[in-house]
PDB file of N, H, CA, C and O in Angstrom:
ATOM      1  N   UNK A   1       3.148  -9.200   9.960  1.00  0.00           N
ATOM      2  CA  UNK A   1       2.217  -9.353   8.860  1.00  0.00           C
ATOM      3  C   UNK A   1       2.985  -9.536   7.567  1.00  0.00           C
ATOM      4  O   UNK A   1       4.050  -8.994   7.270  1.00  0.00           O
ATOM      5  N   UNK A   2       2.283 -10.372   6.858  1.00  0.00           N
ATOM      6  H   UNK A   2       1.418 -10.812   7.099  1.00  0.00           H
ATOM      7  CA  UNK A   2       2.887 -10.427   5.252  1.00  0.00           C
ATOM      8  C   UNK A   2       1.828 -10.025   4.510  1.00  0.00           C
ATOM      9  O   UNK A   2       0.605 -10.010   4.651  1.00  0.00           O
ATOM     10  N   UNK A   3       3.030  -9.532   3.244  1.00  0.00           N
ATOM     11  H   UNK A   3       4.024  -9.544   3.130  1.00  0.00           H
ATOM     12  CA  UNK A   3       1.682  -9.384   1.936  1.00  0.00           C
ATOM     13  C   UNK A   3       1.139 -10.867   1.374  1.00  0.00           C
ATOM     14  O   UNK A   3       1.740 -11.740   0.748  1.00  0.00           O
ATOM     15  N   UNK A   4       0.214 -10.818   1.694  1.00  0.00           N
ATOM     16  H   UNK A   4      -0.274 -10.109   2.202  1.00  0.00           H
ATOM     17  CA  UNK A   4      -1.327 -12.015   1.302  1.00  0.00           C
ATOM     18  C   UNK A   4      -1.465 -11.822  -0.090  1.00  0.00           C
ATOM     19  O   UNK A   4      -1.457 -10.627  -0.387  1.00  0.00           O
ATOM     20  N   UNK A   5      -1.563 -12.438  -0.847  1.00  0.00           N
ATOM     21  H   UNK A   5      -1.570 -13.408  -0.605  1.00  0.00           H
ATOM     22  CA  UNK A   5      -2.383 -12.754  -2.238  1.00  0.00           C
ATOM     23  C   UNK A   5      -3.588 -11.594  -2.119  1.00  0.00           C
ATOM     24  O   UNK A   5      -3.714 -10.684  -2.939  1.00  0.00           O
ATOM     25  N   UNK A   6      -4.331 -11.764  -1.112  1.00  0.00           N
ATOM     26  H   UNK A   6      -4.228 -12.503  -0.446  1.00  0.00           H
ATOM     27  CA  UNK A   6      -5.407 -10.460  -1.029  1.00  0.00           C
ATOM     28  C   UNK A   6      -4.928  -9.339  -1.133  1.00  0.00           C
ATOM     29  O   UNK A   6      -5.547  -8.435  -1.695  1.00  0.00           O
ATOM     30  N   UNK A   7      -3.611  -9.165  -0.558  1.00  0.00           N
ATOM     31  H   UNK A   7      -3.109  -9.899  -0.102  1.00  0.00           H
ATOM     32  CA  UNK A   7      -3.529  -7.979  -0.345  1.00  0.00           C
ATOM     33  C   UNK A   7      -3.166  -7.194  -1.318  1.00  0.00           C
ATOM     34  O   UNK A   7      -3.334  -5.975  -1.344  1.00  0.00           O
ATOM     35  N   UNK A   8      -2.527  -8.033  -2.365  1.00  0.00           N
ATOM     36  H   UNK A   8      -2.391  -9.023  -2.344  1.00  0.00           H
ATOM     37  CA  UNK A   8      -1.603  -7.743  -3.379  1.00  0.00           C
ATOM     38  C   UNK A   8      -2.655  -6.903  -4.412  1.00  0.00           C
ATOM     39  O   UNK A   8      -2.627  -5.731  -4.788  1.00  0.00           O
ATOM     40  N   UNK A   9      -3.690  -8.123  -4.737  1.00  0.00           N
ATOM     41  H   UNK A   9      -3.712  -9.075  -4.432  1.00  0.00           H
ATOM     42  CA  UNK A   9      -4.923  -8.285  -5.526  1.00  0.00           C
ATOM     43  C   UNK A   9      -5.392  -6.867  -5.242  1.00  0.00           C
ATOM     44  O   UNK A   9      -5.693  -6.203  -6.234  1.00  0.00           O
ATOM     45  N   UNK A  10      -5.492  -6.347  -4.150  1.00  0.00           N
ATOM     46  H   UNK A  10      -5.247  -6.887  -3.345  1.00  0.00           H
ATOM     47  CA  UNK A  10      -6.404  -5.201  -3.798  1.00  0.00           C
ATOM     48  C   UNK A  10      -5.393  -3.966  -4.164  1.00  0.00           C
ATOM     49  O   UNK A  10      -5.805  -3.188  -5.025  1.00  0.00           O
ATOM     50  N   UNK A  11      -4.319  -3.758  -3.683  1.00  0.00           N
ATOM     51  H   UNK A  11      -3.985  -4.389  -2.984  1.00  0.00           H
ATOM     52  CA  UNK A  11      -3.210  -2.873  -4.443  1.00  0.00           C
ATOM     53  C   UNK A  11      -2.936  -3.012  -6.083  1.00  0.00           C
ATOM     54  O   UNK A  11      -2.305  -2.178  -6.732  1.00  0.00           O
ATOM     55  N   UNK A  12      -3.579  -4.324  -6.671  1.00  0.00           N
ATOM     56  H   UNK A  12      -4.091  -5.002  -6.144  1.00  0.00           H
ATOM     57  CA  UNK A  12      -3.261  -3.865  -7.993  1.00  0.00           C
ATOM     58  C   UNK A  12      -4.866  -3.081  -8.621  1.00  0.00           C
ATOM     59  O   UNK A  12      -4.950  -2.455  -9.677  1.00  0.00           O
ATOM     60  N   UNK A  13      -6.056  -3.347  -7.605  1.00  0.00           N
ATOM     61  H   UNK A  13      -5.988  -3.856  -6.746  1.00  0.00           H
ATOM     62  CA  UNK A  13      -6.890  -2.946  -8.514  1.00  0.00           C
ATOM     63  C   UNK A  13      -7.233  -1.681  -7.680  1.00  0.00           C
ATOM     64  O   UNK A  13      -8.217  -1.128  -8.170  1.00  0.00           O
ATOM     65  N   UNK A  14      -6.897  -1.229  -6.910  1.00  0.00           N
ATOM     66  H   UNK A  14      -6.098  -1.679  -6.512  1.00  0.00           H
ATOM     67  CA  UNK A  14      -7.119  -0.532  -5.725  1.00  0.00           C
ATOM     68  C   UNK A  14      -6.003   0.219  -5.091  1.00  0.00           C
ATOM     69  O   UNK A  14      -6.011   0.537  -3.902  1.00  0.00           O
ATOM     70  N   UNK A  15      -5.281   0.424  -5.716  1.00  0.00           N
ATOM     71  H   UNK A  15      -5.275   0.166  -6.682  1.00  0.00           H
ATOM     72  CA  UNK A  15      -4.259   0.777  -4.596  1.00  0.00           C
ATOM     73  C   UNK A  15      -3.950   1.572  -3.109  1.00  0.00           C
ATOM     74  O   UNK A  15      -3.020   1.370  -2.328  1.00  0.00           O
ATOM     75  N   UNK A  16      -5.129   2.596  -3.007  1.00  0.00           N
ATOM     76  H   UNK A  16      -5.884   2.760  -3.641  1.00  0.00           H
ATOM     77  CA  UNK A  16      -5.543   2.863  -1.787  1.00  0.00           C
ATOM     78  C   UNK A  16      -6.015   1.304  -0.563  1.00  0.00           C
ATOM     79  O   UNK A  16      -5.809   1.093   0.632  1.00  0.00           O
ATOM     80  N   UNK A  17      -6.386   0.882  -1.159  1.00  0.00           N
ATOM     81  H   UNK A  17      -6.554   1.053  -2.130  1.00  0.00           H
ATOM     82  CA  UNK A  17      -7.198  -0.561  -0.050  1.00  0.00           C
ATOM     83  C   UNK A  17      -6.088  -0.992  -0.165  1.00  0.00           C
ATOM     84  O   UNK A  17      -5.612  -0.584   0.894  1.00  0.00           O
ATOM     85  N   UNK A  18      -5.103  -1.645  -0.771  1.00  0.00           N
ATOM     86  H   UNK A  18      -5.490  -1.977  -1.632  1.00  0.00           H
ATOM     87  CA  UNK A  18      -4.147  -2.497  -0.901  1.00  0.00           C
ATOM     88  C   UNK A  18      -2.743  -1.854   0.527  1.00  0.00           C
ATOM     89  O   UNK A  18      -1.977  -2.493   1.248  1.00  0.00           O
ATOM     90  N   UNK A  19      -2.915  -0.838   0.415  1.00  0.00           N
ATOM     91  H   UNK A  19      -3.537  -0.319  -0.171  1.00  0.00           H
ATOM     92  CA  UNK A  19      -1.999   0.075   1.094  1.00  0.00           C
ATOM     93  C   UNK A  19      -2.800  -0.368   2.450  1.00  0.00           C
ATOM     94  O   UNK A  19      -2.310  -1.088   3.320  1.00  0.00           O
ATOM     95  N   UNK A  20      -4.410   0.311   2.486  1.00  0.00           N
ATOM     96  H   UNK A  20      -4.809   0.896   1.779  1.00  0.00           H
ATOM     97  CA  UNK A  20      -4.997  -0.072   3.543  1.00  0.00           C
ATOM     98  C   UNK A  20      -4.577  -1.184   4.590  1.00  0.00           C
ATOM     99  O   UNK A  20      -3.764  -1.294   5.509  1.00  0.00           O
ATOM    100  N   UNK A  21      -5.364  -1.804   4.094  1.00  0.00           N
ATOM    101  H   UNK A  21      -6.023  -1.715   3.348  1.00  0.00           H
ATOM    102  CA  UNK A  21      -5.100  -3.389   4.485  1.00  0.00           C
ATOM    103  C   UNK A  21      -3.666  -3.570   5.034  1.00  0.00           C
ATOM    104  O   UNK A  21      -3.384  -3.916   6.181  1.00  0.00           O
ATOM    105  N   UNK A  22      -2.979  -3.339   4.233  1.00  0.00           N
ATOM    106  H   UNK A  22      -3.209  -3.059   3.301  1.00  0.00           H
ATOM    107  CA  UNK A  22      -1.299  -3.499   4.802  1.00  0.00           C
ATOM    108  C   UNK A  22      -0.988  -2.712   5.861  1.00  0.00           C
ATOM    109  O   UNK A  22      -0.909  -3.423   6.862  1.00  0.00           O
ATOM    110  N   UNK A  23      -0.776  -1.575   6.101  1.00  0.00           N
ATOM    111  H   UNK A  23      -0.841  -0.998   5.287  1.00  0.00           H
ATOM    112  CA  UNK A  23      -0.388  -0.457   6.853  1.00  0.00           C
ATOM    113  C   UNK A  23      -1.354   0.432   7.963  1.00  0.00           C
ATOM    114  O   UNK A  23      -1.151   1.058   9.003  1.00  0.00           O
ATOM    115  N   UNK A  24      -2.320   0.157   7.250  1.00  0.00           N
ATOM    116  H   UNK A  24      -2.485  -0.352   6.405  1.00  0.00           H
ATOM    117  CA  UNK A  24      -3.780   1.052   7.870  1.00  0.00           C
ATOM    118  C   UNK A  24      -3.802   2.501   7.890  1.00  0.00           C
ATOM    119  O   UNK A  24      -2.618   2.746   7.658  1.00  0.00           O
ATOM    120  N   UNK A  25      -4.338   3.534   8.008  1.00  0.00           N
ATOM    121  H   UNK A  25      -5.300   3.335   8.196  1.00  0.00           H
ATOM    122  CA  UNK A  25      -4.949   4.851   7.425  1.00  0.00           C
ATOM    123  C   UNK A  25      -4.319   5.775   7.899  1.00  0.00           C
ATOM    124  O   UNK A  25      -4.962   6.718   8.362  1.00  0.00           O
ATOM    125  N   UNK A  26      -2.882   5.799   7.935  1.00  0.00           N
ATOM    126  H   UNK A  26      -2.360   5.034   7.559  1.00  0.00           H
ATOM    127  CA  UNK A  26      -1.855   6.433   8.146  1.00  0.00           C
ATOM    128  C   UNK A  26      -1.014   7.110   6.855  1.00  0.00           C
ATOM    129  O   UNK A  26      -1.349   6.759   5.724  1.00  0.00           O
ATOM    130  N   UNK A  27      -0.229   7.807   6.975  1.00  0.00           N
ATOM    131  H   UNK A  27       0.043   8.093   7.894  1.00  0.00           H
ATOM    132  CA  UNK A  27       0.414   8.589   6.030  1.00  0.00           C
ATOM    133  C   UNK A  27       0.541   7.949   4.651  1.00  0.00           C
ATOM    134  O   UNK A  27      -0.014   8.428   3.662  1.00  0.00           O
ATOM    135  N   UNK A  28       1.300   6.837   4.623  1.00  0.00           N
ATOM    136  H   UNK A  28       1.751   6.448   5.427  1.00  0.00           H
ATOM    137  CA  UNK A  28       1.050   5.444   3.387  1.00  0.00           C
ATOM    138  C   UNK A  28      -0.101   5.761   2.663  1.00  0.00           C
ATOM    139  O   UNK A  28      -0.344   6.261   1.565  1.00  0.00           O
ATOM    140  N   UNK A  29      -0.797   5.277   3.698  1.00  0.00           N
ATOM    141  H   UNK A  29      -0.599   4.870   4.590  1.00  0.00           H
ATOM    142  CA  UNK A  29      -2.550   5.457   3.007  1.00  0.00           C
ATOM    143  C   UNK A  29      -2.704   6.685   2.231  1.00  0.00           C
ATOM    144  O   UNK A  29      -2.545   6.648   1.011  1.00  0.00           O
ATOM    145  N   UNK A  30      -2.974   7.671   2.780  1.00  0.00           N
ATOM    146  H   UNK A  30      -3.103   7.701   3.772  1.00  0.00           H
ATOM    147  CA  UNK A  30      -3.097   9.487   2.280  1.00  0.00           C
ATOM    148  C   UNK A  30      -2.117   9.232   1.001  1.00  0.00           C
ATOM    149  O   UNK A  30      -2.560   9.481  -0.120  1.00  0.00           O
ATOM    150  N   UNK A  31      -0.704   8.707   1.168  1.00  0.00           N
ATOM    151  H   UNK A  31      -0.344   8.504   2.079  1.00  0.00           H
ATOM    152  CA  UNK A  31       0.297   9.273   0.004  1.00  0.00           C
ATOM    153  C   UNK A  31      -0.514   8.411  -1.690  1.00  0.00           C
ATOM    154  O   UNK A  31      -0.958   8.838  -2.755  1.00  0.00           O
ATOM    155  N   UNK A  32      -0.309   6.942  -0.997  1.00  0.00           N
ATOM    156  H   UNK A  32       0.051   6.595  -0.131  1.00  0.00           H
ATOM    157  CA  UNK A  32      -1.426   6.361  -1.909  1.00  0.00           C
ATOM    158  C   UNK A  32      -2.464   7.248  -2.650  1.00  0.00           C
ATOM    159  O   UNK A  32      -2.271   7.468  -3.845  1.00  0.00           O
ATOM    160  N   UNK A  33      -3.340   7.671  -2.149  1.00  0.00           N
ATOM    161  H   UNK A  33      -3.496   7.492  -1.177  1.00  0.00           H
ATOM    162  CA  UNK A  33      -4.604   7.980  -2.222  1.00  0.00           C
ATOM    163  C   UNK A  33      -4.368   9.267  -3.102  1.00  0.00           C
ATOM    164  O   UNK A  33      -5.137   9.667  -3.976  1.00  0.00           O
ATOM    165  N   UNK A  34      -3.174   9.848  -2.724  1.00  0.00           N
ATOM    166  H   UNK A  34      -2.549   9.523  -2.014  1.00  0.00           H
ATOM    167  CA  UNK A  34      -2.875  11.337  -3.086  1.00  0.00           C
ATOM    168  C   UNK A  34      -2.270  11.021  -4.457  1.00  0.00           C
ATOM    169  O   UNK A  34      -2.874  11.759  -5.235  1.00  0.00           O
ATOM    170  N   UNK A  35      -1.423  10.329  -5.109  1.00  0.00           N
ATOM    171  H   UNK A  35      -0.933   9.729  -4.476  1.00  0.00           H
ATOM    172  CA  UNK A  35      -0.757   9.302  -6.161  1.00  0.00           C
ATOM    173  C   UNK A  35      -1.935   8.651  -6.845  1.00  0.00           C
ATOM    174  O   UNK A  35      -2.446   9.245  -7.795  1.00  0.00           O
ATOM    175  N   UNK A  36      -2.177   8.065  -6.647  1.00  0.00           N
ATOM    176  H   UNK A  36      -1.762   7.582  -5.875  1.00  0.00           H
ATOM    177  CA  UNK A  36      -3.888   7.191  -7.630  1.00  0.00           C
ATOM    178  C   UNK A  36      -4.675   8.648  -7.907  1.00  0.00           C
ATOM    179  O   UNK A  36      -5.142   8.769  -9.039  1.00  0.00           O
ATOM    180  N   UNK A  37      -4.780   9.270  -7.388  1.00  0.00           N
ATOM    181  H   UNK A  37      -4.400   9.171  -6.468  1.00  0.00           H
ATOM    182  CA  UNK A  37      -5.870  11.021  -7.836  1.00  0.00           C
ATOM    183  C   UNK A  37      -5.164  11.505  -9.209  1.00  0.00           C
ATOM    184  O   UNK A  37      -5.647  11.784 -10.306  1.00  0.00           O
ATOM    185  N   UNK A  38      -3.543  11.495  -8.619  1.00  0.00           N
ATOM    186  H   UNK A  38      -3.151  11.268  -7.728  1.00  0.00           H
ATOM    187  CA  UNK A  38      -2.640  12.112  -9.516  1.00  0.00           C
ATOM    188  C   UNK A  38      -2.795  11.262 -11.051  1.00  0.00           C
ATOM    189  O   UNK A  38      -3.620  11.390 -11.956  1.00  0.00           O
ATOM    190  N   UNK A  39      -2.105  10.730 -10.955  1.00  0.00           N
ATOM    191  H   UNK A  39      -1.435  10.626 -10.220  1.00  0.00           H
ATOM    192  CA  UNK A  39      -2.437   9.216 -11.842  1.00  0.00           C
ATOM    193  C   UNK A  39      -2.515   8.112 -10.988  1.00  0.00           C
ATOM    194  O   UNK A  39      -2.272   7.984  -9.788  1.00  0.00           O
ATOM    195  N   UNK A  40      -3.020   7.114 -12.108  1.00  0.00           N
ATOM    196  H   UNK A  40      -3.218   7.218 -13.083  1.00  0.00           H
ATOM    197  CA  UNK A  40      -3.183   5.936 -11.401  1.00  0.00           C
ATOM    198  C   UNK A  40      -1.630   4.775 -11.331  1.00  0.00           C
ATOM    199  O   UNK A  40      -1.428   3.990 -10.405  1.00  0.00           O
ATOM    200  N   UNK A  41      -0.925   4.912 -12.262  1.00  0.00           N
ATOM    201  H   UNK A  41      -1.089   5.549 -13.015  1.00  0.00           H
ATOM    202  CA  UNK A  41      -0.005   4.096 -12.142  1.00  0.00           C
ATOM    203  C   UNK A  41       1.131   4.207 -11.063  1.00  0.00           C
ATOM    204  O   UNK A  41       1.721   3.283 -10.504  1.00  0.00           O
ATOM    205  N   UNK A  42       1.333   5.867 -10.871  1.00  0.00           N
ATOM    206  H   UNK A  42       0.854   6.618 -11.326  1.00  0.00           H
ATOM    207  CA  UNK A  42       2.212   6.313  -9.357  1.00  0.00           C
ATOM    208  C   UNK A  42       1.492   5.750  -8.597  1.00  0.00           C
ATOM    209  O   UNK A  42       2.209   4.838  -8.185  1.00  0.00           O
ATOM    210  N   UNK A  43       0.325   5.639  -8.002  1.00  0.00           N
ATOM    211  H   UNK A  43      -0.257   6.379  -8.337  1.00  0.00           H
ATOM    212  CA  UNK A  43      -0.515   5.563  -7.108  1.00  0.00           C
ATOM    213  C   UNK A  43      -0.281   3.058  -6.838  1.00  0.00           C
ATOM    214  O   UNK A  43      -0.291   2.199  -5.956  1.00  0.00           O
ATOM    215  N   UNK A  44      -0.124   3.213  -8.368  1.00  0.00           N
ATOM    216  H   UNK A  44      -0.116   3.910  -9.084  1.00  0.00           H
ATOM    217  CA  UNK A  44      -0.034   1.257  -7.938  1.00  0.00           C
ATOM    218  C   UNK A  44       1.160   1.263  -7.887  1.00  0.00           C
ATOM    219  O   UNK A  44       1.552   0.375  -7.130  1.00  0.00           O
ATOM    220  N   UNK A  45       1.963   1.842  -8.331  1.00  0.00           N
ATOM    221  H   UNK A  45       1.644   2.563  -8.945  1.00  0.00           H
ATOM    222  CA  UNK A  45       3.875   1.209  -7.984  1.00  0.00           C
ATOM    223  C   UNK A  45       4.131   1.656  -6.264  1.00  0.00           C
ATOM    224  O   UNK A  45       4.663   0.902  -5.449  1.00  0.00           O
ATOM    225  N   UNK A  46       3.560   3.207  -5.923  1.00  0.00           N
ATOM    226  H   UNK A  46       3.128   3.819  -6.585  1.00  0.00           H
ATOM    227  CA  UNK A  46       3.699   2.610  -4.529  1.00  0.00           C
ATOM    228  C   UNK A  46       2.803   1.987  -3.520  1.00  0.00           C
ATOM    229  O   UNK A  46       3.168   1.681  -2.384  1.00  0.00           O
ATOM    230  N   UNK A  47       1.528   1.805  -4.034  1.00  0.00           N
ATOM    231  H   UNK A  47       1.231   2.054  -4.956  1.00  0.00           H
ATOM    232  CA  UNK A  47       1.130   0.592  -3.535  1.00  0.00           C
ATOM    233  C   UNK A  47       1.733  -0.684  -3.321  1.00  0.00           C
ATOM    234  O   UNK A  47       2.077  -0.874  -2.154  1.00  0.00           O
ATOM    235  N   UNK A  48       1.931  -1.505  -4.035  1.00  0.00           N
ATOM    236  H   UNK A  48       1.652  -1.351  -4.982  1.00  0.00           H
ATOM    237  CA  UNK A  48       3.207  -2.697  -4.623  1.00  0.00           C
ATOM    238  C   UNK A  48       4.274  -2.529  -3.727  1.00  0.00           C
ATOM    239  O   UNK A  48       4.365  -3.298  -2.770  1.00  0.00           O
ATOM    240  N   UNK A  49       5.162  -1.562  -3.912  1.00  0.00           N
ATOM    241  H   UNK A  49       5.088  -0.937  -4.690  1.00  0.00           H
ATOM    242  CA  UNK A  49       5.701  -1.298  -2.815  1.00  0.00           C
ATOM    243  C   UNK A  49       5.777  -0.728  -1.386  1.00  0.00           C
ATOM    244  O   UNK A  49       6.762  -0.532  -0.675  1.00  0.00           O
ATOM    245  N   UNK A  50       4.375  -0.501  -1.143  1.00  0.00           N
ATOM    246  H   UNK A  50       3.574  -0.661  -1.721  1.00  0.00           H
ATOM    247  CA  UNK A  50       4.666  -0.486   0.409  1.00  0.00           C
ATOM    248  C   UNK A  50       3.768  -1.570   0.922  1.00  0.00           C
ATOM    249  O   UNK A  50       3.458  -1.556   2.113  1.00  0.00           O
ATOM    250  N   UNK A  51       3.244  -2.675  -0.020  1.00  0.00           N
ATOM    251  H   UNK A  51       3.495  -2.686  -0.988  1.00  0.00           H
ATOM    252  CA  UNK A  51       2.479  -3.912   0.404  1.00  0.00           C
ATOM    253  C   UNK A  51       3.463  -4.834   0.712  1.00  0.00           C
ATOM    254  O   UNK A  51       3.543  -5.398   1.803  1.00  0.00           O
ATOM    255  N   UNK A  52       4.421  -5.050  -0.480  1.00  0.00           N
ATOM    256  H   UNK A  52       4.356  -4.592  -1.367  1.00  0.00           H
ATOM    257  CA  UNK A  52       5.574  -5.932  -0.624  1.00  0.00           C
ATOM    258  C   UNK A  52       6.915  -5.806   0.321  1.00  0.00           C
ATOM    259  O   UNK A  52       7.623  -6.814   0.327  1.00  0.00           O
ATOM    260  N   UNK A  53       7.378  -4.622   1.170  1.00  0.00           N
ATOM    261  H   UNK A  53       6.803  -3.803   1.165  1.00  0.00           H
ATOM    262  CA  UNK A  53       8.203  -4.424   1.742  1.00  0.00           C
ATOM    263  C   UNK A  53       7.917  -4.748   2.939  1.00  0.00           C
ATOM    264  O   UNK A  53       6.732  -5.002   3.153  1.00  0.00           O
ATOM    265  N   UNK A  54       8.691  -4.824   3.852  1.00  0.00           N
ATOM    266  H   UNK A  54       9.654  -4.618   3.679  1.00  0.00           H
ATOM    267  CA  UNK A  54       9.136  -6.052   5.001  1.00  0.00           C
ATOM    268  C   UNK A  54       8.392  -4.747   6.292  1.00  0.00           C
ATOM    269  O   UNK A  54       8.406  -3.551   6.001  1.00  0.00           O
ATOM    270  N   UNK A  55       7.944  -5.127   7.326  1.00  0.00           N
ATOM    271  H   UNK A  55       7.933  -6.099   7.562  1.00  0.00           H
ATOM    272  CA  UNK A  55       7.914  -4.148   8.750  1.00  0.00           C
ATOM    273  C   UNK A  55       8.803  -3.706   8.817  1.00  0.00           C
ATOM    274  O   UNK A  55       9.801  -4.327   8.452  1.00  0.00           O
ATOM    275  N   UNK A  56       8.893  -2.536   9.269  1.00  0.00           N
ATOM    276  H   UNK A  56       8.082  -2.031   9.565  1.00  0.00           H
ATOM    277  CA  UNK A  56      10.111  -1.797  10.115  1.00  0.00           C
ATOM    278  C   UNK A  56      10.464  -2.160  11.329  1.00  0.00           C
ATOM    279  O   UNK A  56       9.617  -2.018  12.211  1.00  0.00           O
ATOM    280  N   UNK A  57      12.096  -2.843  11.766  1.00  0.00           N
ATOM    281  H   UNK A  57      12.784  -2.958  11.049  1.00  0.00           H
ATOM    282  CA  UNK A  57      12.068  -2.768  12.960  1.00  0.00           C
ATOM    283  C   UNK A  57      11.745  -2.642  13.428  1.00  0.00           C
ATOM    284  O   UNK A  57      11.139  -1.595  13.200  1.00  0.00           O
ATOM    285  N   UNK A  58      11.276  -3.463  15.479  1.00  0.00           N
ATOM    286  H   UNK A  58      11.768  -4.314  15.664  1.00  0.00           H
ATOM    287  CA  UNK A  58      10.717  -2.461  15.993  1.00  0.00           C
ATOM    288  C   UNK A  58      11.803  -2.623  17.408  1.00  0.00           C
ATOM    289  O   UNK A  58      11.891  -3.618  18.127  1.00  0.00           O
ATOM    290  N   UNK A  59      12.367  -1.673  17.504  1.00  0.00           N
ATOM    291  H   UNK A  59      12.296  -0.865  16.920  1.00  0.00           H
ATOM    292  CA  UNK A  59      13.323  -2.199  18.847  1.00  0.00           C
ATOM    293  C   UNK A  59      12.863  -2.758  20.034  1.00  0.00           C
ATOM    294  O   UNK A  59      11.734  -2.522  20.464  1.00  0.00           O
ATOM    295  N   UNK A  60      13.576  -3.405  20.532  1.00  0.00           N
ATOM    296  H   UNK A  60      14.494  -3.597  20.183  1.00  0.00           H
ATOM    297  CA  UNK A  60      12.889  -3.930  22.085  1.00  0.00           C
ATOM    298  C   UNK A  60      13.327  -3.496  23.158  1.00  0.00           C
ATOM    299  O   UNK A  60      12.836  -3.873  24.222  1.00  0.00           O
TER     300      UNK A  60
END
């Protein structure tokens, strides 16, 4: 998966969905969610960055 124009869009106004969408409702998500409560700008820088960063390996 790549970060989409959508996806981006939704992490800058949203940063919980933006995370969503990318990763799905896993720890990411929660930390997001937990960051945007806190303030909102922690909450979009790691949005941004965990939309924008590459998959993790996955060994074969």
């Amino acid at each position: 998966m790549t970060a989409t124009p959508g996806r981006i869009v939704a992490a800058l106004l949203l940063p919980p969905l933006g995370v969503y969408l990318r990763r799905g409702a896993g720890a990411e998500f929660w930390t997001a969610v937990a960051l945007t409560l806190i303030a909102f700008v922690p909450g979009l820088i790691f949005a941004l960055w965990s939309v924008l960063r590459p998959e993790p390996a996955v060994p074969a």
